[in-house]
BAGU-385848 format. One record per residue (C-alpha): x, y, z; residue number from 1. Coordinates in Angstrom, 1 decimal, padded with zeros to 4 digits. Layout:
BEGIN
> X  Y  Z  NUM;
...
REM end
This chain:
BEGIN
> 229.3  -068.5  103.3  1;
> 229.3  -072.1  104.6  2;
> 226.7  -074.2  104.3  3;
> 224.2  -074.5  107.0  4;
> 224.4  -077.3  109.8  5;
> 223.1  -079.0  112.3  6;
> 224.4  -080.5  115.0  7;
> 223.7  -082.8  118.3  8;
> 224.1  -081.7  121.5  9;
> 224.6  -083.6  124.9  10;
> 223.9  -081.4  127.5  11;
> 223.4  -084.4  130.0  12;
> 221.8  -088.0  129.8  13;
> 218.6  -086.7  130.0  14;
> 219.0  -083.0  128.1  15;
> 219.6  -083.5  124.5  16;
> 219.0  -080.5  122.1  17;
> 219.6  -079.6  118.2  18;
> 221.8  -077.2  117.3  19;
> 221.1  -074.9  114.0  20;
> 224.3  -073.1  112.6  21;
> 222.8  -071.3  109.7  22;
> 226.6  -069.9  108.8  23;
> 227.9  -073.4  109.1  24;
> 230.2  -075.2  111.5  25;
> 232.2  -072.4  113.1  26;
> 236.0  -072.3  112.6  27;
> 237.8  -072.4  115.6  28;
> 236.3  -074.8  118.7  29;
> 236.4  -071.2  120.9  30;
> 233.7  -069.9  118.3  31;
> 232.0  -073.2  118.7  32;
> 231.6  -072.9  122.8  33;
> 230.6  -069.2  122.5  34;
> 227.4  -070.3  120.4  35;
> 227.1  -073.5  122.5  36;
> 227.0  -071.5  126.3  37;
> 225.1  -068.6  124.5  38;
> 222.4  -070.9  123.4  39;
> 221.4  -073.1  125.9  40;
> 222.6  -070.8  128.6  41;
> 225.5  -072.4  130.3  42;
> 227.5  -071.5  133.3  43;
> 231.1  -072.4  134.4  44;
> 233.3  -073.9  132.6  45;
> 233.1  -076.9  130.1  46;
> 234.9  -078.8  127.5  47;
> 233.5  -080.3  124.0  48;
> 234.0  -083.9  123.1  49;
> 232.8  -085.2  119.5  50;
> 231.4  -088.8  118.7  51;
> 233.6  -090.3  115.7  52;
> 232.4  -092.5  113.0  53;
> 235.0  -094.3  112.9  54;
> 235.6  -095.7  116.8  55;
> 232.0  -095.0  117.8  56;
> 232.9  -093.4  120.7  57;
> 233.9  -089.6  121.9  58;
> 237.0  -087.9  121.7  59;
> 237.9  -084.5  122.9  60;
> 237.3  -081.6  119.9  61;
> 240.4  -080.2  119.5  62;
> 239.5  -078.5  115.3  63;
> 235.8  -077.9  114.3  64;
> 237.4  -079.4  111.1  65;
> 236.6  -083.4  112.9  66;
> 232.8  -082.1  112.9  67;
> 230.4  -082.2  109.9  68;
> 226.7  -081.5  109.4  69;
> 224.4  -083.5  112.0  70;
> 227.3  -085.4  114.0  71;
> 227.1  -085.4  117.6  72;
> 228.7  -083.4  120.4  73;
> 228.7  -083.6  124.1  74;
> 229.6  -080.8  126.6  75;
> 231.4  -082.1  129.5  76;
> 231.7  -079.8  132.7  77;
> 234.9  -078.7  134.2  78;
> 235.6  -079.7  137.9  79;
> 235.9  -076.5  140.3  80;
> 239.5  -075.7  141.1  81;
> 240.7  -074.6  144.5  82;
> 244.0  -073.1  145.2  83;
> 245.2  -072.8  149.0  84;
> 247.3  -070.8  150.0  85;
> 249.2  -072.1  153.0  86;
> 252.0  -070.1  155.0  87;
> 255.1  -071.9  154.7  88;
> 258.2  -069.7  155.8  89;
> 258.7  -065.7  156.1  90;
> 259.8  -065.9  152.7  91;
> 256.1  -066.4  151.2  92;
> 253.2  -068.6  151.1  93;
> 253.4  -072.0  149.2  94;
> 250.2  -072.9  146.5  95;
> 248.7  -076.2  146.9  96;
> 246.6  -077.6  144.2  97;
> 243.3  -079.3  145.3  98;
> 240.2  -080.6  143.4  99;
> 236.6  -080.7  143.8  100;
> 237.4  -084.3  145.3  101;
> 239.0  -082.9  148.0  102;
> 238.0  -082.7  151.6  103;
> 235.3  -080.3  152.5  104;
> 237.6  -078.2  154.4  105;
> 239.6  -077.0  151.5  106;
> 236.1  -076.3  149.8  107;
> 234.7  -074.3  152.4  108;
> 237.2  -072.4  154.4  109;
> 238.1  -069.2  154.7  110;
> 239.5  -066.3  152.8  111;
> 242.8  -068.0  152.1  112;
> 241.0  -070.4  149.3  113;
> 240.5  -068.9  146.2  114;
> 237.5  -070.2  144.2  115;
> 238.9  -070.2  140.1  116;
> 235.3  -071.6  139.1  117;
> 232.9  -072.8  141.4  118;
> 230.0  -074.9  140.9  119;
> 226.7  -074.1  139.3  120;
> 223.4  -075.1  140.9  121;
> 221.9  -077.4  139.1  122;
> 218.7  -077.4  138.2  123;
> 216.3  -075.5  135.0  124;
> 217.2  -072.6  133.4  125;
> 213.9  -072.3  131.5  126;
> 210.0  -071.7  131.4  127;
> 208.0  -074.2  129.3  128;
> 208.6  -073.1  125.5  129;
> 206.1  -072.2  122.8  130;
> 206.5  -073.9  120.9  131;
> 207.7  -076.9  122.1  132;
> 210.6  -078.0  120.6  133;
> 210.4  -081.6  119.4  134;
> 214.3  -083.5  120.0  135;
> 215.7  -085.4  117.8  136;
> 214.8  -089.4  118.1  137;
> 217.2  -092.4  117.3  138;
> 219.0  -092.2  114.0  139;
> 216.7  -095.2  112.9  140;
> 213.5  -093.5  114.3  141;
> 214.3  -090.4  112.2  142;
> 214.7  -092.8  109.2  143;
> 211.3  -094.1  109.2  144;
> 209.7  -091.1  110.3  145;
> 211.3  -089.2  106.9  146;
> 210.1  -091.9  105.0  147;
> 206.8  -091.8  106.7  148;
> 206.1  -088.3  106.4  149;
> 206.9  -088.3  102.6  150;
> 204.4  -091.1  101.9  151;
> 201.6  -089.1  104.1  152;
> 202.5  -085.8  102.2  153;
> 202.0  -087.9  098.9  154;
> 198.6  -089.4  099.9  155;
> 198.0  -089.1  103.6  156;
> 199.5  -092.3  105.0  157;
> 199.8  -093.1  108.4  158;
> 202.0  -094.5  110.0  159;
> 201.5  -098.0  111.5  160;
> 204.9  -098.8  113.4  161;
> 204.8  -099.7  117.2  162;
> 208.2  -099.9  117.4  163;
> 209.8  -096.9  116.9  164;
> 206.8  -095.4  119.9  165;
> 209.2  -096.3  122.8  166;
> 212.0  -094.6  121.5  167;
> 210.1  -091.7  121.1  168;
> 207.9  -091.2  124.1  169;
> 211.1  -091.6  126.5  170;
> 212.9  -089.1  124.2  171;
> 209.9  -086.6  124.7  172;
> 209.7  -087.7  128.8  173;
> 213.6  -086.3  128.7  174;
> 212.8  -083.2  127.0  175;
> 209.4  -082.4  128.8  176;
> 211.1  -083.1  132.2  177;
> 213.9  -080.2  130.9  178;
> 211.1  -078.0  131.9  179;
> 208.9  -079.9  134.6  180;
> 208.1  -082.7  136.7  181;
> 204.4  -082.6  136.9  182;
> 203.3  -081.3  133.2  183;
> 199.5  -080.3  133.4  184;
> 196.9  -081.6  130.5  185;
> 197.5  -078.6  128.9  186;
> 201.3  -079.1  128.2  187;
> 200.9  -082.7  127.3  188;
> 198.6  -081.6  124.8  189;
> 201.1  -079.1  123.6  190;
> 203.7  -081.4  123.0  191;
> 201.2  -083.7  120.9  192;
> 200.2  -080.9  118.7  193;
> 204.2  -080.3  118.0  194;
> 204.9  -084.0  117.7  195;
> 202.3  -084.3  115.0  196;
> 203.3  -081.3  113.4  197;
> 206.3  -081.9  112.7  198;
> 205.9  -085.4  111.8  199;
> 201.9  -085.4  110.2  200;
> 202.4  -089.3  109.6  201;
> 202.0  -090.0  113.3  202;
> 198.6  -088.7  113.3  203;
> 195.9  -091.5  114.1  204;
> 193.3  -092.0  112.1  205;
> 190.0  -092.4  113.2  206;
> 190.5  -089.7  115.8  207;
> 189.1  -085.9  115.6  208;
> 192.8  -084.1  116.1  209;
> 194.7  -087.3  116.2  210;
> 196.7  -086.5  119.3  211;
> 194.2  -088.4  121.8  212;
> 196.1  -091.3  121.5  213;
> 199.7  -089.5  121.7  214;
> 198.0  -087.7  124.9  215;
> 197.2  -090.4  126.6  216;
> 201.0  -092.2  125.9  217;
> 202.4  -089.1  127.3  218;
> 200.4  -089.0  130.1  219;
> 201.2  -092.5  131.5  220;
> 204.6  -092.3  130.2  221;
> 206.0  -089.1  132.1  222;
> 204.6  -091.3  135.5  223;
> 206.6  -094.1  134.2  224;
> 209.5  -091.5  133.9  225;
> 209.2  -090.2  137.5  226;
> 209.3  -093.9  138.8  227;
> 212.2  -094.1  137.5  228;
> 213.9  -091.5  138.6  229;
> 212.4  -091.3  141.8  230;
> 214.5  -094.5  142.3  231;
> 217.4  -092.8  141.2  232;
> 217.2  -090.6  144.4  233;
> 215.9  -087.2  142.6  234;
> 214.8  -084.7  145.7  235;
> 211.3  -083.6  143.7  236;
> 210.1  -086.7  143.2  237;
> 211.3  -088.1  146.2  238;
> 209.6  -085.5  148.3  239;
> 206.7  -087.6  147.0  240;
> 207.9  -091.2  147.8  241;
> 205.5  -094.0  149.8  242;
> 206.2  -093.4  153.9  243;
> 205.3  -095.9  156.6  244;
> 203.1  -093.0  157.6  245;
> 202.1  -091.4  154.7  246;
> 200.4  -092.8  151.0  247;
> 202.2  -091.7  148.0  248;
> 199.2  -090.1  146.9  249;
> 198.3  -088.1  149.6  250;
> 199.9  -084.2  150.3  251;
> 201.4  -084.8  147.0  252;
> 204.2  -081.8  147.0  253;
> 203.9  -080.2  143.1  254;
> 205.5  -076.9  141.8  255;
> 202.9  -074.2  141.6  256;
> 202.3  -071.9  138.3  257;
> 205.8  -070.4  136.7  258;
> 207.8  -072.9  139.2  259;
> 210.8  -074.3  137.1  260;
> 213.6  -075.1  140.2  261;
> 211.3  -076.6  142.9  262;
> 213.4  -079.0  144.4  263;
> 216.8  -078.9  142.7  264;
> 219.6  -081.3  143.9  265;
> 222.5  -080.2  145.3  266;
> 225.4  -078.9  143.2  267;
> 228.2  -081.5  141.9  268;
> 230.6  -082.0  145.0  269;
> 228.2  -080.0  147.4  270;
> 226.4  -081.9  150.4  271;
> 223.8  -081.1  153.0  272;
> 227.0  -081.2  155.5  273;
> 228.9  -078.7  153.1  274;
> 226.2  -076.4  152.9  275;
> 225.1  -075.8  156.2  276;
> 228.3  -074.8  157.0  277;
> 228.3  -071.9  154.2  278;
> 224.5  -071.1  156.0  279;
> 226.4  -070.7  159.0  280;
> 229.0  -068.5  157.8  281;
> 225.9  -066.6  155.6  282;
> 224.8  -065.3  159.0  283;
> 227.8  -063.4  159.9  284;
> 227.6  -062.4  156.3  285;
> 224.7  -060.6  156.7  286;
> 225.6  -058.4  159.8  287;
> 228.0  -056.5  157.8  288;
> 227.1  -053.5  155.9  289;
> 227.5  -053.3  152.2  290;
> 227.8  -056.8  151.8  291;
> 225.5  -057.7  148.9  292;
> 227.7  -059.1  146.8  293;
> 228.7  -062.3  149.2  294;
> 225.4  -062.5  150.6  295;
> 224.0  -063.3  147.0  296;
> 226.7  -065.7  146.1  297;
> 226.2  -067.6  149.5  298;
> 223.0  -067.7  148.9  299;
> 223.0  -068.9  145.0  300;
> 225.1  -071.6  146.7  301;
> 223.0  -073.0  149.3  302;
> 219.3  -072.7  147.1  303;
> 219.3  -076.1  146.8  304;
> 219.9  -076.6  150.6  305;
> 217.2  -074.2  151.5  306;
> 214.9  -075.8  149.2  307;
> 215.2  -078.8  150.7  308;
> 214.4  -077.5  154.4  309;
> 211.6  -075.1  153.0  310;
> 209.9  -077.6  150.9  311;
> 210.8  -081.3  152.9  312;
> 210.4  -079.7  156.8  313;
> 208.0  -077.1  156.2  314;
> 209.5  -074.5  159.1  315;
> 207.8  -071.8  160.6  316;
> 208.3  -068.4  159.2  317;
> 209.8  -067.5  162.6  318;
> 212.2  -070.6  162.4  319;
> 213.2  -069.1  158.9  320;
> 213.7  -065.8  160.2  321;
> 216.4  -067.3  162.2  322;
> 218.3  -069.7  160.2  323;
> 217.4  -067.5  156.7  324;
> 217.4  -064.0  157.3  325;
> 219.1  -062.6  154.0  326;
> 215.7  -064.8  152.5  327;
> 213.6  -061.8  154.1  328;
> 215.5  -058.8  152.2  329;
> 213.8  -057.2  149.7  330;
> 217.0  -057.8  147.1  331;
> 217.5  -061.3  148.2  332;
> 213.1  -062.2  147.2  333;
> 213.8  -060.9  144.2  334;
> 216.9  -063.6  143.6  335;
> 215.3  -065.9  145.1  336;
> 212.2  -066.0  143.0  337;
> 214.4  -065.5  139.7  338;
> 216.4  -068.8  141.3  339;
> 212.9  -070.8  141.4  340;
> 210.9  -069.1  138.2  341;
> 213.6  -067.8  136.0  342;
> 211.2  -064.7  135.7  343;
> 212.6  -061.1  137.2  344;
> 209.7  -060.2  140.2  345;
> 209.3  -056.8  140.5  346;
> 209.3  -055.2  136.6  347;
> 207.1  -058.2  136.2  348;
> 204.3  -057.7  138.2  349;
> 204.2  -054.0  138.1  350;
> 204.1  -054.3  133.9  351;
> 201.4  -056.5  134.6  352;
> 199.6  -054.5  137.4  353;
> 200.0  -051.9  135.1  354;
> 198.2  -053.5  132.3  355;
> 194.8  -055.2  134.8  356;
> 194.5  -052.1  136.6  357;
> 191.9  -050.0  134.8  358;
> 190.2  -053.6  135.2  359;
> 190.4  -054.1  138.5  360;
> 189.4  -051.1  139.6  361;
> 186.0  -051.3  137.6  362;
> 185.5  -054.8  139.5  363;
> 186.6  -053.6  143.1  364;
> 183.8  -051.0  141.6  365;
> 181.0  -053.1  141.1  366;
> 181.0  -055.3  144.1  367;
> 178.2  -055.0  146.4  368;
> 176.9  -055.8  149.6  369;
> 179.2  -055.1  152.9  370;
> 182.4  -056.5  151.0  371;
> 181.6  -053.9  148.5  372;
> 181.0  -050.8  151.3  373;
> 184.4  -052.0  153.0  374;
> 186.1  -051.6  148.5  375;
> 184.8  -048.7  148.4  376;
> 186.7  -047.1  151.6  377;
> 189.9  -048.4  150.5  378;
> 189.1  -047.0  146.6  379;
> 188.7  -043.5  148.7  380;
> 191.5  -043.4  150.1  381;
> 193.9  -044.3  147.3  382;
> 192.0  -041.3  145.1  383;
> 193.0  -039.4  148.3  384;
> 196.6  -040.5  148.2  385;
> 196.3  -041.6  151.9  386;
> 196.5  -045.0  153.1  387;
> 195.2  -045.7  156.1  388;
> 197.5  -046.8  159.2  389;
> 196.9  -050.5  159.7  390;
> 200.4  -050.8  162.4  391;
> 198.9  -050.6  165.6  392;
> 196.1  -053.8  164.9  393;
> 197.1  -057.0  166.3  394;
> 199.0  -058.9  164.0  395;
> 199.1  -062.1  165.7  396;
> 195.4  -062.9  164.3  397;
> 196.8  -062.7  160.7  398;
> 198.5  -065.6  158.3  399;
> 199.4  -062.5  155.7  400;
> 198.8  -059.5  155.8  401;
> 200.1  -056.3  154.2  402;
> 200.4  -053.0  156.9  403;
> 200.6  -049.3  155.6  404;
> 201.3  -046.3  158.3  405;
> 201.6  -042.6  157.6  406;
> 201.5  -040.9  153.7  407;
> 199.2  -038.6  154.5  408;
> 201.5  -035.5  154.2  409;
> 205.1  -034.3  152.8  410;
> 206.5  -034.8  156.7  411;
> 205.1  -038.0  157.4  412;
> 206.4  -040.4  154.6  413;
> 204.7  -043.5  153.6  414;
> 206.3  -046.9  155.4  415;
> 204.7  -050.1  153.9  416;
> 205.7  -053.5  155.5  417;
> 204.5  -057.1  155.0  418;
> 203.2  -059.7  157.7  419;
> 203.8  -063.8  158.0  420;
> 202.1  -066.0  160.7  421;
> 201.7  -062.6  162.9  422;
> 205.3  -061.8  162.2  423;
> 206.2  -058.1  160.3  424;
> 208.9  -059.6  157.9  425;
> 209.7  -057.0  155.6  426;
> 209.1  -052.9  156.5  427;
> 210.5  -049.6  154.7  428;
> 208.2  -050.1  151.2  429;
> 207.6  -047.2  149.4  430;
> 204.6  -048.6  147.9  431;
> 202.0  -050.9  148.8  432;
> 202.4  -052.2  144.6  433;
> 206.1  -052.5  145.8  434;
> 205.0  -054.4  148.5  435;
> 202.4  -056.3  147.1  436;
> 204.8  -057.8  144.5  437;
> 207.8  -058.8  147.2  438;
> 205.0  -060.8  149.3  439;
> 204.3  -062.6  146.0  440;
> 207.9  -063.3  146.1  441;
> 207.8  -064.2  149.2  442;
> 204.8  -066.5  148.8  443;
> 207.4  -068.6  146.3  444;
> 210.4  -068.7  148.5  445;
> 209.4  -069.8  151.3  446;
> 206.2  -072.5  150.1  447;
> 203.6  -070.7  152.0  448;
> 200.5  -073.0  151.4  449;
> 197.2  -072.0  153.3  450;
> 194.0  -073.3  153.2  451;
> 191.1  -072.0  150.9  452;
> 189.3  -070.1  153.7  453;
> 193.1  -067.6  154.7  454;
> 192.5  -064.3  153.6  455;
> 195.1  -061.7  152.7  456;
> 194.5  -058.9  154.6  457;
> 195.5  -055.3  152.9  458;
REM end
């Protein structure tokens, strides 16, 4: 067996990660890509350059043999490819090669392009770890950091070096914006407790845990961070930017709990232009029956597009209904909040209803007065098995609101359907847990932010 390795990975400028081979360096540079896309979960297609010692710069890997044990490699993605076919003579049709530089009418046409590889959105791929997984710093950094450590581990040193603290609080503004813009006191304190951990000699003395000072750095440091690339033009940030009419403070726009793809730019060689027209062509998408396939690759394509209306212009649910209506399937909420969470919906909540429900019950249970009378009616009728037809109300009066009709026998099935701004979105549940879970979804994909005082009517 080979001796285990390590090895650097360039994701992008702002995603480096460590790679742990505990078999070694693979053997062929397929092998090495198969561990590298199964790792850090990539899509589409890339090629692997390696940095040499020699030039100090990277050259494509073309043998794992050029690599060794913590050397450096950067994953470069492949371009999209589009071949059209265009009609020349009787005789056949001619290929024509274009690239993702091409004109966006070669991009977005019509069933004579054939898409070989087609671009990924971008955006995160994953929840905040725990652990958090401290990066690697600047060769130098982790030079006096080793040294550190082995002098605190020998008599409980610290370390007293200011300069090697920028290098590492950008590195760790890099790796906690991997996961999220706005990281709450909580997470900052989680990377501290990591930071410290695995390198005690940056512990301060004089404080009780010796992160309050590493807390604070991190706190001021990841607003520094968004400055910056709120400069650089990044949509979530932004969405957030000084107005002549409004403060930068005020109806600050933030991801809300589990949120990893909030805002996500468009994909490499998409535009707002590009993807309004595949919106377009999603709607006579959706009119056709058994369709799901295209429908759920138009819209992966255009998240970030919708995104940008949903979250920037704020539309009204009717508005949505007409320029989104795959977003108001019960398949496409489901996709929709995997695209913005990572986290599958349905088996989700129902494992977790499943797990809080004796609880809640014995709550619903104990609560008095004429909220309690009003529990109580609705706990009799689910020990019944009969919900209670809530259809006929007037919907208009309700922000959400979750409608049950019929149940009550074998000839008269149950029909559960869920209710936006007075509009009945979603009908044909099974199940008012069913239900209950999609309007959670549907909560997430379309922003809905109320005030304090909306109730949600069941």
């Amino acid at each position: 067996m080979s001796e285990p390795a390590k090895l650097r990975v360039i994701l992008d400028d702002h995603d480096i990660r460590k790679l742990v081979l505990p078999s070694g360096i693979p053997g062929t540079c397929q092998d090495l890509e198969l561990i590298i896309r199964e790792t850090f979960q990539l899509q589409g297609n890339f090629s692997l350059l390696y940095k040499d010692a020699e030039f100090g710069d990277f050259f494509s890997l073309t043998t794992t043999a050029d690599l060794k044990d913590k050397d450096t490699v950067k994953v470069v993605l492949v371009e999209p490819l589009y071949i059209t076919l265009t009609e020349s003579d009787p005789a056949g049709p001619v290929s024509t090669l274009s690239d993702s530089s091409s004109s966006s009418s070669s991009h977005a046409s019509s069933a004579e392009t054939i898409i070989l590889s087609s671009p990924e959105n971008r955006g995160r791929s994953q929840q905040w770890p725990s652990p958090f997984e401290i990066p690697e710093f600047a060769y130098d950094t982790e030079l006096i950091l080793e040294s550190a450590n082995a002098a605190f581990r020998k008599d409980g040193t610290c370390l007293n070096n200011p300069s090697i603290k920028s290098d590492i609080l950008e590195k760790l503004a890099e790796r906690i914006y991997q996961f999220c813009a706005y990281p709450t006191s909580e997470q900052i304190c989680n990377v501290a407790e990591a930071l410290i951990q695995k390198h005690p000699c940056l512990k301060e003395p004089g404080s009780f845990s010796g992160l309050y000072g590493w807390q604070t750095r991190l706190k001021y440091k990841m607003g520094n961070y968004r400055s910056k690339l709120r400069r650089l033009g990044c949509p979530e940030l932004v969405v957030n930017s000084a107005s002549s009419k409004t403060a930068a403070a005020k109806d600050v726009k933030k991801p809300r709990k589990a949120e990893v793809n909030y805002l996500p730019p468009y994909p490499t060689g998409e535009s707002k232009q590009t993807l309004e027209k595949e919106r377009v062509d999603l709607l006579s998408e959706v009119k056709k029956k058994n369709n799901q396939k295209t429908i759920s690759e138009k819209m992966s394509r255009t998240f970030s597009h919708r995104r940008q209306e949903v979250v920037n212009e704020n539309p009204a649910i009717e508005d949505l209904l007409h320029r989104w209506p795959a977003l108001f399937d019960a398949i496409q909420i489901k996709e929709e909040f995997k695209r913005i969470t990572t986290i599958e919906l349905e088996t989700t909540f129902i494992a977790n209803l499943d797990k809080h429900t004796v609880r809640l019950l014995s709550l619903f249970s104990a609560k008095g007065g004429a909220a309690g009378r009003k529990m109580g009616q609705l706990l009799d009728l689910l020990k019944q098995g009969a919900p209670s037809d809530e259809v006929k109300e007037d919907l208009a009066q309700h922000t959400i609101k979750i409608v049950t009709k019929g149940g009550s026998t074998e000839d008269d099935p149950l029909d559960v359907g869920i209710v936006l701004e007075g509009r009945e979105v979603l009908s044909g549940l099974s199940s008012v847990a069913r239900a209950c879970a999609l309007l959670l979804g549907l909560i997430y994909a379309v922003n809905l932010s109320y005030p304090q005082t909306t109730q949600v009517h069941v």
